[in-house]
Structure formats: structure tokens, C-alpha cells
N, C-alpha and C positions, 0 to 999 in steps of 0.2 A: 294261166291267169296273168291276166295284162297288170303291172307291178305300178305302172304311170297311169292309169286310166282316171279321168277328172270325171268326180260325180259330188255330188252333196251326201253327206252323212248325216244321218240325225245323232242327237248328244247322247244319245246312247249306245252307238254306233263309236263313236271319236271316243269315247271312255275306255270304249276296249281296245280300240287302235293306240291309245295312249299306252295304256296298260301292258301290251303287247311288246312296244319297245323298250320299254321299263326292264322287263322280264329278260330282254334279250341281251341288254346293254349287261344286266344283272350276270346270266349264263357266262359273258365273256367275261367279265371282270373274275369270274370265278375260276373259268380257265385260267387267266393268269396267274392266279395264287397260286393254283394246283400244279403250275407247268413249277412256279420259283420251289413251289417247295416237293417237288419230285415225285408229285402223288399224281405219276399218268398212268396208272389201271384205275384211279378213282375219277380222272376224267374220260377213260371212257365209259366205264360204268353210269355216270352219276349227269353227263352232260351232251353224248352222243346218242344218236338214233338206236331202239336195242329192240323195234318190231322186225320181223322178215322183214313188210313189204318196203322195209330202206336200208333194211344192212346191205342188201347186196349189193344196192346203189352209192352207198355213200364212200365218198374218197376225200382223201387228203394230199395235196400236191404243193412242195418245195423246189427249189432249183433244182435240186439234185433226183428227184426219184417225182412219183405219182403212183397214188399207193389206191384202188378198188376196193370196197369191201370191207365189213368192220374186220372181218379177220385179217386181214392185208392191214389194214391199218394199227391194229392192235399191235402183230406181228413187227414192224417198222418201229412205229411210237413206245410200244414198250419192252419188247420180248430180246431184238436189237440193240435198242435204246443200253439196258441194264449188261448186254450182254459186251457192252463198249466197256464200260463205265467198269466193268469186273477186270477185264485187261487193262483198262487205267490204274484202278487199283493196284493189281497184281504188279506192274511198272513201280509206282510209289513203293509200296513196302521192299520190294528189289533195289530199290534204290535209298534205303534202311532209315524210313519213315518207322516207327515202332506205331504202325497200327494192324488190324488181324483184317485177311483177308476174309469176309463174312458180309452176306448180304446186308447186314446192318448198317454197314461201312461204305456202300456204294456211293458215289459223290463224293467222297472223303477230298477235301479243299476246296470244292468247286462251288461256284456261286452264278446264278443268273436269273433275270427277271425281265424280262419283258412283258412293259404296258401297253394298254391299249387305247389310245386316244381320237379322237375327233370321229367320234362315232355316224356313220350315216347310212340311214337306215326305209329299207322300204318294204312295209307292208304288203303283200297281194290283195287285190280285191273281196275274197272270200274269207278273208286273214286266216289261209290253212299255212301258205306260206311264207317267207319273209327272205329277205338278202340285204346284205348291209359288206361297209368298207370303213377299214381304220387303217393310221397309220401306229407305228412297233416300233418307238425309238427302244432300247434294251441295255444291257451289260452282260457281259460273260467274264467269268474269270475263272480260270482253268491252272490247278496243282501241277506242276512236272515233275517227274522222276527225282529231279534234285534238290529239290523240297521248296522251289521259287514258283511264282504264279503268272502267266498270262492273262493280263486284262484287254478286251475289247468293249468298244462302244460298237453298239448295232443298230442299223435303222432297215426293216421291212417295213412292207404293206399287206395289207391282210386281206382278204377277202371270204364272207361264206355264205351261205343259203341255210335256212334253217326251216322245218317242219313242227307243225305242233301235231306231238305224239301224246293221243291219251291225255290231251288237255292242257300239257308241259311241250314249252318250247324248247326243242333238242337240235344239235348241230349235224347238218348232213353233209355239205360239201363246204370245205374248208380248202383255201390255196394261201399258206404265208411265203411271199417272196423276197427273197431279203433282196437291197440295192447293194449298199455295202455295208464292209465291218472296219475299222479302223483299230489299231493295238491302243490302248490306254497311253497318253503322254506323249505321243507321234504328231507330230505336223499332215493334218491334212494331204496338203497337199505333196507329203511324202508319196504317200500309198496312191493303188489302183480306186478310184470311185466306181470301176466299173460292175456292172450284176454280177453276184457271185456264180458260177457254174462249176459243176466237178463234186468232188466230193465232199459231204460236210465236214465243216473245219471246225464244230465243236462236237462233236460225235451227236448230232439230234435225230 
């Protein structure tokens, strides 16, 4: 479906095209919550595609990897994800932080949020489907072993396609690419501005 195609809508037509990106602008803003506040088995549950006919297809792609598939994706964004985050722990309390190594405890010091701003967004003709593009200014701060913190400022761009599944607009192909990250309190023009590549450097 041609995404630019120019036709006239009637006002009942534009209502739900309105409505549409309303809903989607909504979806991502909720990803953001969920990503700051570490609840990523509730965003895929609760904001990715969960019929066959798009799990197979749907991916997630970073500098670092390109993940096929909710289970590929699940597998990366969370199963990975926590499996960092339990070796960071494990680091901290070896490093005689008096906390208990225990799932409850994962992220123990660490803080991050990344927003999602200047939303732009388009419709398909049929409005089955949608794609839109934002830019991800962010923050990261990251616990070391020593009980001191690593602060970065982030700026990605985002991109994703989305399907309305069963009525609800759900997220199918998602790419955030970050440009760069700079350490908290650094000069600019210290650091590389260049894309990040290699491995991720907050364990995401």
C-alpha cells in the first residue's frame, strides 16, 4: 500500500486517520516508560505483534545486532538483556555493595530513559498499516563495581512500521540507531561523534 498516495478523505475517513496516529504516538510513548522502567517482557507482551501471521516477520535492528522474529527478539531484548544485568550485579555486590544478588535486584544503580520526540508519521491507504520516525535524545547511568556511576547523554533515531492487530495498533518492525553517546560533563568535542558500531556499551 502506497503510504504517500493523494486522495480526498471524507470526515469520517480523517477521524480515524487522526485517531490512528493518536493511538500510535500513545504505543511509543508507552514504550518509553516501559523500556525506563525495565518492564521489557511487558512491552512485548502488551505493545508487539503476538499473531503468527507477524511474529515470524517482525524484527528489531540496533548498530550492533538485527534480531528476526518475536522469539529472536524476545530472546536479545529481554532473556540477554537480564542476563547482563545479573553479571553486573554479581560485579557490584563482589565489589562489597551490601545488596543480594536476586532477580529483584537487577538494575541495581542504573538508570535510563529515552524519549521520543518529533513524531512523523504515515498512514497506509487502507489504514492496515502505518510507519513513522522519531528522534531519541536519552540518558544512561550505569553502577561500577566500585560503587561510582557512569553517566551518558544519548541521541538515536528511531524508526518502525506498525500493523493493526485485532483492532490495536502493534509494533512490527522497529530499527533504533543511535548516532552517538557522549559521558556526562565531557566536552563534546572531546569524544568520537561518530555511529556507534561493535558492541553495546550499555548492555541493551
Amino acid at each position: 500500500m502506497n503510504y504517500y498516495e493523494s486522495r480526498k478523505y471524507t470526515d469520517d475517513e480523517l477521524i480515524i486517520r487522526i485517531t490512528d496516529k493518536e493511538e500510535i504516538k500513545n504505543l511509543m510513548a508507552r514504550r518509553a516508560f516501559y523500556q525506563a522502567n525495565d518492564q521489557r517482557q511487558r512491552e512485548i507482551d502488551e505493545l508487539w505483534v503476538c499473531t503468527d501471521e507477524y511474529r515470524a516477520s517482525a524484527s528489531y535492528g540496533r548498530n550492533w545486532g538485527y534480531y528476526v522474529g518475536m522469539d529472536s527478539i524476545s530472546n536479545y531484548y529481554v532473556t540477554e538483556h537480564q542476563k547482563k544485568q545479573l553479571a553486573a550485579l554479581q560485579a557490584i555486590a563482589d565489589g562489597g555493595a551490601d545488596v543480594a544478588v536476586t532477580p529483584e535486584n537487577l538494575g541495581y544503580g542504573c538508570t535510563s530513559f529515552h524519549e521520543t520526540t518529533t513524531p512523523m508519521l504515515y498512514i497506509a491507504g487502507d489504514g492496515k498499516t502505518a510507519r513513522g520516525l522519531w528522534y531519541v535524545p536519552g540518558q544512561e547511568t550505569i553502577m561500577q563495581p566500585d560503587g561510582s556511576a557512569k553517566c551518558y547523554w544519548t541521541m538515536d533515531n528511531m524508526s518502525a512500521d506498525f500493523v493493526k492487530e485485532n483492532g490495536a495498533w502493534k509494533l512490527w518492525h522497529l530499527v533504533v540507531c543511535s548516532d552517538f553517546f557522549v559521558e556526562a560533563g565531557t566536552d563534546f568535542q572531546e569524544g568520537t561523534l561518530e555511529p556507534l558500531t561493535g558492541p553495546d556499551p550499555f548492555r541493551d
